[in-house]
C-alpha positions as CSV (number, residue, x, y, z in Angstrom):
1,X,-0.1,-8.9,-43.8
2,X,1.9,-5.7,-45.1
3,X,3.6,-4.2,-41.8
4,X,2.4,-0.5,-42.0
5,X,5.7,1.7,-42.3
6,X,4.2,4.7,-42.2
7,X,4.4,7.2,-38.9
8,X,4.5,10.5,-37.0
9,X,6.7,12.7,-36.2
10,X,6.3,16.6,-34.0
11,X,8.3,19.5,-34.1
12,X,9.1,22.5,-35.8
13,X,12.9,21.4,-37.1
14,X,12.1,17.5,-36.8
15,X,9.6,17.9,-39.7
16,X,11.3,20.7,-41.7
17,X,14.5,18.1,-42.1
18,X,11.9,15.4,-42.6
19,X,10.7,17.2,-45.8
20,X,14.2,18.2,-47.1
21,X,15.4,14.0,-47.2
22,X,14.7,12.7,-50.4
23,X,14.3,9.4,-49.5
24,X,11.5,9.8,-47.1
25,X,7.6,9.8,-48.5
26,X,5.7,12.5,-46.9
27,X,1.5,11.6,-46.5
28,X,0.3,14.5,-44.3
29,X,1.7,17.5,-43.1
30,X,-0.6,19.1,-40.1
31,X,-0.1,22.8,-38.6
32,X,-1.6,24.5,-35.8
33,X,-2.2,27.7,-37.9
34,X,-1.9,28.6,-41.5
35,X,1.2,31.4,-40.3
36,X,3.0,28.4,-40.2
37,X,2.7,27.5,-43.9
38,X,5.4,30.1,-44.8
39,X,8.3,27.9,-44.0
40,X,6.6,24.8,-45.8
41,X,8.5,24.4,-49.2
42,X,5.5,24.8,-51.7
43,X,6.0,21.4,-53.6
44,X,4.3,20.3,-50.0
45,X,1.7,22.6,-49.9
46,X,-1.0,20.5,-51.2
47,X,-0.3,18.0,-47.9
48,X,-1.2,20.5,-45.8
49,X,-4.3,20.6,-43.4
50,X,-4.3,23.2,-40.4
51,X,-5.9,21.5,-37.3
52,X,-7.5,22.8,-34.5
53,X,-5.9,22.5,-31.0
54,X,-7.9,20.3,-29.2
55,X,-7.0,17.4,-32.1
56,X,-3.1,17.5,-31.2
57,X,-3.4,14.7,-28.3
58,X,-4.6,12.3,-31.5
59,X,-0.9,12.6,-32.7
60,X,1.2,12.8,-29.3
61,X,-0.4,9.9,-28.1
62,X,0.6,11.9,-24.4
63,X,3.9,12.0,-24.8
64,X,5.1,15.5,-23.3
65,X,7.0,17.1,-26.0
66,X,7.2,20.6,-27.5
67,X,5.5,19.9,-30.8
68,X,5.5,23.9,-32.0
69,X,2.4,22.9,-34.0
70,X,3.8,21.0,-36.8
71,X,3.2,17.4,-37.5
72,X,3.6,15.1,-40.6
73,X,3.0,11.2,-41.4
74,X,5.9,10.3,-43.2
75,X,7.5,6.8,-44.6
76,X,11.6,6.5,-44.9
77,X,12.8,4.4,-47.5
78,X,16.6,3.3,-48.1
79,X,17.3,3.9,-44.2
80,X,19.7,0.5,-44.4
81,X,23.6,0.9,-45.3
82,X,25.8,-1.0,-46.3
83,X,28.3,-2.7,-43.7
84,X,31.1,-1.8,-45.6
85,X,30.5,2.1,-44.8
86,X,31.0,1.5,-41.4
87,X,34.9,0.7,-41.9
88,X,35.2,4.4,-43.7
89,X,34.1,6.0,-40.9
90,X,37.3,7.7,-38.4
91,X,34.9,8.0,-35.1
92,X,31.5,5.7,-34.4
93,X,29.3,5.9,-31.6
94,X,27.9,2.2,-30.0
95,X,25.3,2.5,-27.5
96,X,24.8,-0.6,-25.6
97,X,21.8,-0.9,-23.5
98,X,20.1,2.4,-23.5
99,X,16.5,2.0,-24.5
100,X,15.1,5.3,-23.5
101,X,14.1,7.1,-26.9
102,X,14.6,10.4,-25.6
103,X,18.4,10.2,-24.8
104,X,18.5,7.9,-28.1
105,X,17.4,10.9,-30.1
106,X,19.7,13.4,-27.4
107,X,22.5,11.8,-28.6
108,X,22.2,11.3,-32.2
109,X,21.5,15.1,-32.4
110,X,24.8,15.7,-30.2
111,X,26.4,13.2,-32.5
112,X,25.8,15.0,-35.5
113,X,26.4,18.9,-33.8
114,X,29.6,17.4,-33.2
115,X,30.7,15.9,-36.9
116,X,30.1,12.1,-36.2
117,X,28.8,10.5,-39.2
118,X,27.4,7.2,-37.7
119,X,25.7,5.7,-34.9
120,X,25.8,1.8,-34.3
121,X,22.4,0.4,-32.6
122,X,21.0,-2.4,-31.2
123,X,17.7,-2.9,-33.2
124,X,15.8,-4.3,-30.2
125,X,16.5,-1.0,-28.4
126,X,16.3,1.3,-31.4
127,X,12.8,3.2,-32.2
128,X,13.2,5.0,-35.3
129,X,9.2,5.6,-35.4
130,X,9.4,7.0,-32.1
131,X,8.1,10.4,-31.8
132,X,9.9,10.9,-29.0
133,X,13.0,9.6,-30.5
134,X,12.5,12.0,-33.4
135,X,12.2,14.8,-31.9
136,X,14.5,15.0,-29.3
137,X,17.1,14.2,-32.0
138,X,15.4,17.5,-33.9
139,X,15.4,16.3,-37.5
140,X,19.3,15.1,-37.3
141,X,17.4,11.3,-38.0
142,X,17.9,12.4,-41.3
143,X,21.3,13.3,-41.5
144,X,23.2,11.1,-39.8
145,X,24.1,7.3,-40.2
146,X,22.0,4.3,-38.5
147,X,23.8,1.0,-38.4
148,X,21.6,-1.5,-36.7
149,X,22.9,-4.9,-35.1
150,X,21.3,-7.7,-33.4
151,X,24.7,-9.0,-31.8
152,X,27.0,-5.8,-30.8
153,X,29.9,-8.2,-29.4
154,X,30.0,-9.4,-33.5
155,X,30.3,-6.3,-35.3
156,X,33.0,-5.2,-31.7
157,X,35.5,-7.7,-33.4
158,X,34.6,-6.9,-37.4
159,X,35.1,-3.5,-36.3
160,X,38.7,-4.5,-34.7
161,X,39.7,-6.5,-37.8
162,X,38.9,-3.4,-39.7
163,X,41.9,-1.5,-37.4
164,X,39.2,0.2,-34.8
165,X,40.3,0.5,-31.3
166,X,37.1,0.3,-28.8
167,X,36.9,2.7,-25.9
168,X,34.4,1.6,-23.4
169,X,32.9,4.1,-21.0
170,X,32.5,2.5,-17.1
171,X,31.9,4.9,-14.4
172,X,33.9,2.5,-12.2
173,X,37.1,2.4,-14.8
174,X,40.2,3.4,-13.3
175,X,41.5,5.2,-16.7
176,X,40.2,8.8,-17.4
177,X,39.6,9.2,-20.8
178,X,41.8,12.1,-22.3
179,X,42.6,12.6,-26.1
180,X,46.3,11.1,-26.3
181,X,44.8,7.8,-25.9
182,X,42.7,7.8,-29.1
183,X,44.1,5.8,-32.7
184,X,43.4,6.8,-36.0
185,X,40.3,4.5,-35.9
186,X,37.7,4.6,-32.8
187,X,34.3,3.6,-31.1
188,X,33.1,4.5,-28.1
189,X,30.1,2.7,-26.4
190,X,27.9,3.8,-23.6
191,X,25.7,2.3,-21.5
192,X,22.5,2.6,-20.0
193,X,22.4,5.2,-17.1
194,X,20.8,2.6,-14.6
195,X,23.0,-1.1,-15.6
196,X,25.8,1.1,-17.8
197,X,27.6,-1.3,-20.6
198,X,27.2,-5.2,-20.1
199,X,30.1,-6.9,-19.0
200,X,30.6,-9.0,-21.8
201,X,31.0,-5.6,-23.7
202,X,33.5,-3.8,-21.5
203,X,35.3,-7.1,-21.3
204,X,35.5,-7.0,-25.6
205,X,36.7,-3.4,-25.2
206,X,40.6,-2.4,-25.7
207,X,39.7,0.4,-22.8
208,X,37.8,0.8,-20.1
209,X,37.5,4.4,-19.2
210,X,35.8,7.1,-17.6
211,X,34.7,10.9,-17.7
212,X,36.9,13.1,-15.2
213,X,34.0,14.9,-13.0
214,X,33.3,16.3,-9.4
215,X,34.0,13.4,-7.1
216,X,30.9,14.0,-4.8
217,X,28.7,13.0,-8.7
218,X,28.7,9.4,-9.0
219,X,27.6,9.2,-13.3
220,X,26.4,12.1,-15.8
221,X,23.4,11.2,-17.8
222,X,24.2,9.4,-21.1
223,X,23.4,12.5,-23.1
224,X,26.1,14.3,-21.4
225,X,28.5,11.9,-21.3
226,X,28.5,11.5,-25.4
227,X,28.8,15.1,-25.0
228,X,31.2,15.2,-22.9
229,X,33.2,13.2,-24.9
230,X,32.8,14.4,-27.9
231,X,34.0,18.0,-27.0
232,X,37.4,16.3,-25.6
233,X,37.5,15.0,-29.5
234,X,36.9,17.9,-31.2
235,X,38.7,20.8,-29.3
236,X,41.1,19.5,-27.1
């Protein structure tokens, strides 16, 4: 039986950036209203059918997002790369643990807002159908990096051979994290908000560390943290 690849995705910038990727095969494309069809690139034109509003919940299956009426059933192709691109990269993102779609997508749009080319997932955790997933990350699927892993404690010490230092991120670290710390090489990894990174990944870490904030705020969602983060990296 031929696994169907094919899915949906909502939202006004999610399926703009969907369109622009080469590498994806758009089917459908669905609008709320025909004013919408001006910022449709005309090669796409023929795809498109303007529905009426009571058909939306067919698409959103009830998830609660903003959709902004625009919808399209699209394939990607050539998603997979190459393990050796990973080594190239000067910063990577790991997340360990964290299953929720919505911060998945969260962070890979922070990710790429702040100049990080790749994301390493686990592919049991990792939804890249999800319409959730798709469009909290607002179209930035499809311009950043996936690298997916059944076994993040292998590709931890590939990534050390390859002269990556790991910086894991524990609430309960004694280390703040701070720029001066950081080689020419990193990863950071974050955790789940409710279990935070397994213990068999913080002990394969070179550093546990934590995010300096209010002492009376026990955690920052995940979403923030990477954010947090990733502002210390790029301005400090």
């Amino acid at each position: 039986m031929i696994k169907n690849s094919k899915f949906w995705i909502a939202g006004k910038h999610t399926v703009l950036e969907a369109l622009k990727n080469k590498n994806n095969i758009i089917y459908k494309i669905l609008l709320q209203n025909e004013t919408k069809m001006k910022f449709i690139d005309k090669s796409f034109l023929k795809l498109v059918k303007i529905i009426k509003k009571n058909e939306i919940n067919k698409f959103l299956k009830n998830s609660d997002i903003s959709h902004q009426g625009f919808f399209a059933e699209i394939e990607r192709k050539n998603t997979e790369i190459a393990k050796s691109e990973i080594f190239v990269e000067k910063n990577i993102l790991l997340l360990d643990g964290i299953n929720d779609q919505r911060n998945i997508g969260s962070i890979i749009r922070t990710a790429y807002a702040f100049n990080i080319n790749l994301l390493i997932v686990n592919k049991h955790e990792f939804d890249e159908k999800s319409i959730l997933l798709n469009k909290t990350a607002s179209g930035m699927l499809d311009r950043i990096k996936i690298y997916k892993v059944s076994n993040v404690i292998n590709i931890i010490k590939e990534l050390k051979k390859n002269n990556f230092w790991i910086y894991c991120f524990d609430s309960d670290a004694n280390n703040v994290f701070q720029k001066s710390i950081l080689s020419k090489k990193n990863v950071f990894i974050f955790g789940s908000e409710n279990k935070g990174v397994r213990k068999i990944v913080r002990e394969a870490s070179d550093y546990n560390i934590k995010i300096k904030i209010n002492k009376n705020l026990d955690s920052l969602n995940v979403s923030s943290a990477v954010a947090s983060v990733l502002t210390i990296l790029n301005y400090n």
